[in-house]
C-alpha positions as CSV (number, residue, x, y, z in Angstrom):
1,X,0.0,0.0,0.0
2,X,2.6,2.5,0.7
3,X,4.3,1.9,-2.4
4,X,0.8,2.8,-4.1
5,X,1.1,5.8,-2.4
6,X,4.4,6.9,-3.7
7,X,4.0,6.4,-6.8
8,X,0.7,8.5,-6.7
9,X,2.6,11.0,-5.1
10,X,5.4,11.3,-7.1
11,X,3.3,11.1,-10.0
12,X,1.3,14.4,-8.8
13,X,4.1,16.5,-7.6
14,X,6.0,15.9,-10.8
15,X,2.8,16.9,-12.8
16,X,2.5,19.8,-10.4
17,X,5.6,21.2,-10.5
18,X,5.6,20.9,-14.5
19,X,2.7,22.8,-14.9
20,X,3.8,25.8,-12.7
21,X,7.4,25.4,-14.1
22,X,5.6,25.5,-17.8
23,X,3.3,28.5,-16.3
24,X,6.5,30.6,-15.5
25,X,8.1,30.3,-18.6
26,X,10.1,27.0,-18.7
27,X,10.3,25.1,-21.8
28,X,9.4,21.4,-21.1
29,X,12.4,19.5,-21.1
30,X,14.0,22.1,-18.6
31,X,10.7,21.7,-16.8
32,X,11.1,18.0,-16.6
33,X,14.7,18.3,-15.5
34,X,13.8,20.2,-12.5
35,X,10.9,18.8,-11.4
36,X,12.9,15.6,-11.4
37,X,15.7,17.0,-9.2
38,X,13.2,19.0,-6.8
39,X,10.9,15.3,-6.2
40,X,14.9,13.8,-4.9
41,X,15.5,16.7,-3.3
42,X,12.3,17.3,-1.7
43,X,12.2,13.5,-0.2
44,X,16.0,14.3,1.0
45,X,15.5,17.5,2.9
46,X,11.8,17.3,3.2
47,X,11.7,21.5,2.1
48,X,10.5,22.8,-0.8
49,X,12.7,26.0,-0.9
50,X,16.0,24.0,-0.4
51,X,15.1,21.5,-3.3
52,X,14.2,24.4,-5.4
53,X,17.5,26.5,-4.6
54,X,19.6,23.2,-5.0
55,X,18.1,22.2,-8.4
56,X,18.2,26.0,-9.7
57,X,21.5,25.8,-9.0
58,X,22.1,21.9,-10.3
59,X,20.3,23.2,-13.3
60,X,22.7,26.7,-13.4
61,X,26.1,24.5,-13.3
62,X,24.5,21.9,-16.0
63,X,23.9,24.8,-18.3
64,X,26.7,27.1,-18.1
65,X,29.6,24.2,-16.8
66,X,32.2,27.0,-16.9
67,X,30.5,28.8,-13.9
């Protein structure tokens, strides 16, 4: 049962996240990348804010290595 329940909830906070990631501007696959970081980090530090700075930054550092 609690397996059910992760995978429903992973499923809707990756949807979720898309869809406002999409909804600020985002392409897709950028929105996909993140939203897959910000599920890991989100289960690791159990805050929203921290997964989102961490994956902005992930995200920053994949983009532009030389920075």
């Amino acid at each position: 049962m609690q397996e059910s329940f992760q995978e429903s909830f992973d499923k809707s906070f990756k949807e979720s996240c898309r869809n406002g990631a999409v909804k600020k501007g985002a392409d897709q696959k950028v929105a996909d990348k993140f939203c897959d970081c910000a599920l890991v980090k989100f289960k690791e530090t159990k805050s929203m804010d921290q997964a989102a700075k961490a994956c902005v930054t992930e995200l920053k550092i994949g983009i532009n290595p030389s920075q």
